[in-house]
N, C-alpha and C positions, 0 to 999 in steps of 0.2 A: 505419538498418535494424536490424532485431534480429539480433540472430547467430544464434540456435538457428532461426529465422524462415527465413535466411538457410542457415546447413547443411540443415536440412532438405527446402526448396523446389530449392535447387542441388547436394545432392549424394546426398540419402539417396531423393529423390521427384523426380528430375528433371526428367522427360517433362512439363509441367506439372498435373499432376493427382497424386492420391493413388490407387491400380489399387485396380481390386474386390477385389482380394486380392493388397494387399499382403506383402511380406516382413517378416521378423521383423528387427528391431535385433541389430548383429553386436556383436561386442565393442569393436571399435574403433569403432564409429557411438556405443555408447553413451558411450565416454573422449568422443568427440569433445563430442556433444550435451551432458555435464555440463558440459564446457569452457564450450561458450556459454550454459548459462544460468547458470553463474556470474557470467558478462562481463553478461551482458542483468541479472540479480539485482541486480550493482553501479547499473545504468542505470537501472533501475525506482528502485530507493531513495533514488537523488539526484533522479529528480525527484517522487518522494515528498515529501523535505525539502525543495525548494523550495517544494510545493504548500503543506506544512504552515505555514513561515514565511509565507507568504501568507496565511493563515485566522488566526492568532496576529496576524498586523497587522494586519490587516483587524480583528480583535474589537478590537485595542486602541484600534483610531478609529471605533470604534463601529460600522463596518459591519458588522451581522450576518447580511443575507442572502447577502450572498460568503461571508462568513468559512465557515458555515454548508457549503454549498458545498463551500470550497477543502478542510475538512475531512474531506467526505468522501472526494473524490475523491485526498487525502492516502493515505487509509486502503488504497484500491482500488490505489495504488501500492503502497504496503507488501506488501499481500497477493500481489499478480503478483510481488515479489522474491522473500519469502517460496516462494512455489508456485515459483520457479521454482529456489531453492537445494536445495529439496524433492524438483530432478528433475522438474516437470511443465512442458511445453512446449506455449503454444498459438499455431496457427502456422495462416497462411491460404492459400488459391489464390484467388484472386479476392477474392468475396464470403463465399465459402465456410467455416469454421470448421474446426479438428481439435484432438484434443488426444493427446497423447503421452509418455507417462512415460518415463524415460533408464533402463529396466528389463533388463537381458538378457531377447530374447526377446520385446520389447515390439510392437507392433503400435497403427496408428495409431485414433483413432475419432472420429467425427460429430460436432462441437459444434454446438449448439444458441442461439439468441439473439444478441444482441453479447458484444461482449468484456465489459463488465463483468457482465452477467450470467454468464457461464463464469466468469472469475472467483472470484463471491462463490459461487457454485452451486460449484464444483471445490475449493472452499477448505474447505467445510461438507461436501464430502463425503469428500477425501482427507484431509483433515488435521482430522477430527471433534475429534481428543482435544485439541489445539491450544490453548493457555494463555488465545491470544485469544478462545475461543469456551467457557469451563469456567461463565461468567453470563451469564442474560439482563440485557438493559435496558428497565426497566419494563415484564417480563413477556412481552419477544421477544429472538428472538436479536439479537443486539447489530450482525451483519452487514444486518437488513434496518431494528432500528433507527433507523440513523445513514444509509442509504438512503432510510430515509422522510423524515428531516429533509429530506435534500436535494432530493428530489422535491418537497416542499410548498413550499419556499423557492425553487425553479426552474421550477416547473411549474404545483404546485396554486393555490396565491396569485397572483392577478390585479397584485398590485407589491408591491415587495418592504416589507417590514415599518417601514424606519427611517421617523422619525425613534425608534419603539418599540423597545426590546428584546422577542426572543421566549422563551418562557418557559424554554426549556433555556439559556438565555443569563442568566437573571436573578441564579442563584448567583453565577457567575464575573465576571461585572461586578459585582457588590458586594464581593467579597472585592480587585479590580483585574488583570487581566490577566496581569499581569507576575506576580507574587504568587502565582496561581494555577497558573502554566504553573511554575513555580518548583519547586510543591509538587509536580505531576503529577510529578515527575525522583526525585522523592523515592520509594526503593523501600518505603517503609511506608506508602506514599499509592499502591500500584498498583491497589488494588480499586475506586480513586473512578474507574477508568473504564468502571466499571460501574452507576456511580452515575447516575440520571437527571439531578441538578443539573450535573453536573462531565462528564460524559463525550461529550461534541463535541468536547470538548479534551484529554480527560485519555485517551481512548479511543483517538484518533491518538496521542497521545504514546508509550503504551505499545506501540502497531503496530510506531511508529519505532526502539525498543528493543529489540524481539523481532527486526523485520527485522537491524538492526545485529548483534545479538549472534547469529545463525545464521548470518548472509552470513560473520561473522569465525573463526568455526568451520571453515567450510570453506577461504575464500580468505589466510586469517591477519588479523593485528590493523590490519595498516591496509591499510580497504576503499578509499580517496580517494587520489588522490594530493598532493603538496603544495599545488600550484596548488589544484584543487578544493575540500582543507580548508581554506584560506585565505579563497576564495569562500563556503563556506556555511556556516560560523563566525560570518560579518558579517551572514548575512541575518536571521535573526530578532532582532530591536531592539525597544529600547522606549526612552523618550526619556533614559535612563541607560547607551545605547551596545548593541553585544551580548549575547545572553543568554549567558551563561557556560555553561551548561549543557548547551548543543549542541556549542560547542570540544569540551568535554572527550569527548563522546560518539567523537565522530569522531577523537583521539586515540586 
């Protein structure tokens, strides 16, 4: 369960419902509600990186309409830890939607759609200035971008592409995988996640950077514990063993 989910439904909105006119966030609701989305923050971005390593191995065996995929929904991770180190909590009754800043004084409101569209819609909207969002990709914002990849590779496409490569894939597989996702760590290579050829991978990558280095801001330098670092250190591979470059991340 999510914990901000979880305070919120049990102790801040009890009754099961959210009242026509709710009360305002006290001071101690709000200590508490950063609390949990700190804890939810760490959650989202481990399974961020696992999604990611997933789309990184997936491209590297050529499956590109997973990888495609796993990459976005990488990103949609990143951004919910993100949004939620931020202080934004989106928290349900039912079917129902809300979203709620850890504000003094805050008050709950309506969301709209599913979770992933809040989300990317709450992301573009509280945190416009956001380093992730400063370029489009190929002339949209980089949030509906890498949305639309994955829509056409899940939905739009009658089956999936292999044994072909698709065309935002065709850079990165010439250059090799491994090679590439190498360069994306590289911080004088962060604008190629803006780049149409490079940025299905290099655009998660930078996500997972940004998540990391804000979540450690708030909760100190190590966001994982040992067990965990140890677990997701090993997941992204290529047939040379682990990528080095995620260890050191999460060091």
């Amino acid at each position: 369960m999510h914990a901000a989910q979880t305070f919120l439904t049990k102790t801040v909105f009890p009754n099961g419902s959210v009242p026509k006119n709710p009360s305002i966030l006290t001071a101690s609701q709000v200590n508490i509600l950063n609390d949990s989305l700190n804890q939810d923050a760490t959650s989202y971005a481990y399974s961020g990186i696992i999604t990611l390593s997933e789309a990184i191995i997936g491209a590297d065996h050529h499956f590109y309409s997973w990888a495609t995929i796993k990459a976005y929904y990488s990103v949609f991770y990143f951004l919910r830890a993100i949004l939620a180190v931020n202080g934004t909590a989106i928290f349900y009754y039912g079917k129902k939607p809300w979203i709620i800043s850890s504000r003094l004084g805050d008050k709950p409101k309506k969301g709209h759609n599913n979770t992933h569209e809040m989300v990317l819609s709450e992301f573009k909207k509280s945190l416009s200035a956001h380093w992730l969002l400063t370029q489009p990709i190929d002339s949209t914002d980089p949030l509906s971008w890498i949305k639309t990849k994955r829509e056409c590779a899940n939905y739009t496409a009658a089956r999936f592409i292999e044994p072909n490569t698709p065309d935002h894939f065709i850079k990165i597989s010439s250059i090799g995988i491994s090679k590439a996702v190498a360069s994306y760590f590289n911080s004088e290579n962060d604008l190629l996640a803006f780049d149409i050829d490079h940025a299905i991978l290099a655009y998660p990558i930078q996500s997972l950077i940004h998540t990391n280095n804000e979540i450690k801001k708030v909760v100190g330098d190590r966001i994982f514990g040992e067990d965990d670092v140890k677990f997701l250190s090993t997941l992204c591979r290529d047939k040379n063993g682990p990528m080095s470059d995620f260890k050191r991340l999460f060091l």
